[in-house]
C-alpha positions as CSV (number, residue, x, y, z in Angstrom):
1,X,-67.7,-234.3,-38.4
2,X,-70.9,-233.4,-40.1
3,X,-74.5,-233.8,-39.1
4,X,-74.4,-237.2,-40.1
5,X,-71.4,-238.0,-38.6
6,X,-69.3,-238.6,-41.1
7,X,-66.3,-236.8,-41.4
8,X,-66.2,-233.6,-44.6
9,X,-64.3,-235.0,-46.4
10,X,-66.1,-238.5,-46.7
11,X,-69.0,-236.9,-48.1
12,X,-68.8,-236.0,-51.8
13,X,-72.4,-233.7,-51.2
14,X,-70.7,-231.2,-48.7
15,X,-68.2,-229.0,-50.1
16,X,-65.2,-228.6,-47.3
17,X,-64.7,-225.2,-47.9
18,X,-68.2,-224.7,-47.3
19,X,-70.1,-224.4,-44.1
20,X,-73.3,-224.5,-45.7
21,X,-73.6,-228.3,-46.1
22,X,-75.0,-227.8,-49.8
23,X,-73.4,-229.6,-52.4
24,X,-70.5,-228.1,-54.6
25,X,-71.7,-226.7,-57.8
26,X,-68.4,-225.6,-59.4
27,X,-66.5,-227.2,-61.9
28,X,-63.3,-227.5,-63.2
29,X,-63.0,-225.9,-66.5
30,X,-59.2,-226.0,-66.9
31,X,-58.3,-225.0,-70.9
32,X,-55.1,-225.9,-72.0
33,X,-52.8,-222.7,-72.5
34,X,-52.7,-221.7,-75.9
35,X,-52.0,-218.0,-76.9
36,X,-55.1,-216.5,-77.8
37,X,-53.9,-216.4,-81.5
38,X,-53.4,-219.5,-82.4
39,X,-56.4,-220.8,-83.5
40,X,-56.7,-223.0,-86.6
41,X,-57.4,-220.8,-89.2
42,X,-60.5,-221.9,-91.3
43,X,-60.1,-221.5,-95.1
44,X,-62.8,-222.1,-97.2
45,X,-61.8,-224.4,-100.6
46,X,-61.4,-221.8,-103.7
47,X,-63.7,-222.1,-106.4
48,X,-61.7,-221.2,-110.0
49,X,-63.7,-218.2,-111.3
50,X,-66.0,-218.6,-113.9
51,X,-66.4,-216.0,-116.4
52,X,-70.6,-215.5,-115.4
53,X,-71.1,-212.8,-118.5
54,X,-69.2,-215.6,-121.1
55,X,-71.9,-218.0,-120.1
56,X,-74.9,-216.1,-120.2
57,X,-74.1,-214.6,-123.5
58,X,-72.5,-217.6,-125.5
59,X,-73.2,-220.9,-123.2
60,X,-77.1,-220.4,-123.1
61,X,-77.8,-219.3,-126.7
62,X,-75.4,-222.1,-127.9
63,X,-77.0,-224.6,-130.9
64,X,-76.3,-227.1,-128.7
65,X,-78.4,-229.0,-126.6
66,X,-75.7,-230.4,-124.2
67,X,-73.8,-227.3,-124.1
68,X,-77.2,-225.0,-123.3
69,X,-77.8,-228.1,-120.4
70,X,-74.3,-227.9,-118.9
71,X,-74.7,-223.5,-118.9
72,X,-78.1,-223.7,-117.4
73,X,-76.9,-226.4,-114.6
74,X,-73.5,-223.8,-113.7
75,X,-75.7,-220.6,-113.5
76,X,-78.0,-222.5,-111.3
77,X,-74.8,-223.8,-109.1
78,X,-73.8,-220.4,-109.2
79,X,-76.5,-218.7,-108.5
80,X,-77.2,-221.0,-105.1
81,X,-75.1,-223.2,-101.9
82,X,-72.0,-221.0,-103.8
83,X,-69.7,-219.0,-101.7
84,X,-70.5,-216.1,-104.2
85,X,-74.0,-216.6,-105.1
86,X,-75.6,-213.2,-103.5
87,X,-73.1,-211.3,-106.1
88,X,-73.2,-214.0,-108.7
89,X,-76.9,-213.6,-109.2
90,X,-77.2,-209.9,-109.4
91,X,-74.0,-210.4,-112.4
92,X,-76.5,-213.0,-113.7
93,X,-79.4,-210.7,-113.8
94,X,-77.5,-207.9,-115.3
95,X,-76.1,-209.6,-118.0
96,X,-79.2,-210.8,-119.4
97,X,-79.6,-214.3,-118.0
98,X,-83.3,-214.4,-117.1
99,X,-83.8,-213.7,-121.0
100,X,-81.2,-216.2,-122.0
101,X,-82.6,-219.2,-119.8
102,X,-86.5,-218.7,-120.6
103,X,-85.3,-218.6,-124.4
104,X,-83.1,-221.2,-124.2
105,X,-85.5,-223.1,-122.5
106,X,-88.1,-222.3,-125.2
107,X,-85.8,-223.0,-127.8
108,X,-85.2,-226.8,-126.5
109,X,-88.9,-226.7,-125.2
110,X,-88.8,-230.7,-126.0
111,X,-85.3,-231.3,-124.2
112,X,-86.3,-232.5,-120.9
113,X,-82.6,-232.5,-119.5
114,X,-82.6,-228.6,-120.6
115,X,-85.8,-227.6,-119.2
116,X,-85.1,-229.4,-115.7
117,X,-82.1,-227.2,-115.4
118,X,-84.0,-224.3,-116.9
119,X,-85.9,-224.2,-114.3
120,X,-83.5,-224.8,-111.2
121,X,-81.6,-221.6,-112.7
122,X,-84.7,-220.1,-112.5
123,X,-85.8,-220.9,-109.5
124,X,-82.3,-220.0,-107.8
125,X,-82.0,-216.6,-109.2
């Protein structure tokens, strides 16, 4: 019996394999057995490639509105939250796509749709 005079085992504060009378601060941390390999294995979805230097040096000095719009809006996506963007922006840069988009974006200076995306290209690279 304990101090109290109860028996050990009726008290859940006293630890019977201890004869300290303090509380039992272990838990049971049982993992199921797995072999250390087996792990899911993450894979991240694939992206289809985009040809970066096609659109820089056709997509944003196309005649068309629309089309300039749609390459502004993909070097932006590529160029940030992409799985590539760190590499993707320097191929941006290099290919002449800070030139392209500001002239794009003076050529359609009145396009509202081109300059918004303009400037989210801009703003990611």
């Amino acid at each position: 019996k304990n101090r109290r005079g109860k028996r050990k085992h009726d008290d859940p504060t006293v630890d019977e394999g201890s004869d300290t009378g303090a509380p039992d601060t272990t838990t049971d941390t049982a993992v199921p057995d797995e072999p250390a390999d087996a792990s899911p294995e993450v894979t991240e979805p694939t992206e289809p490639p985009v040809d970066i230097s096609k659109l820089v040096t056709k997509g944003l000095w196309d005649d068309d509105a629309k089309v300039v719009e749609s390459s502004l809006t993909e070097v932006a996506n590529l160029s940030f939250g992409h799985s590539q963007a760190g590499p993707n922006r320097v191929t941006i840069s290099l290919t002449g796509g800070l030139l392209a988009i500001v002239k794009a974006m003076h050529r359609f200076s009145d396009d509202a749709l081109v300059q918004a995306a303009g400037g989210r290209a801009l703003q990611n690279l």
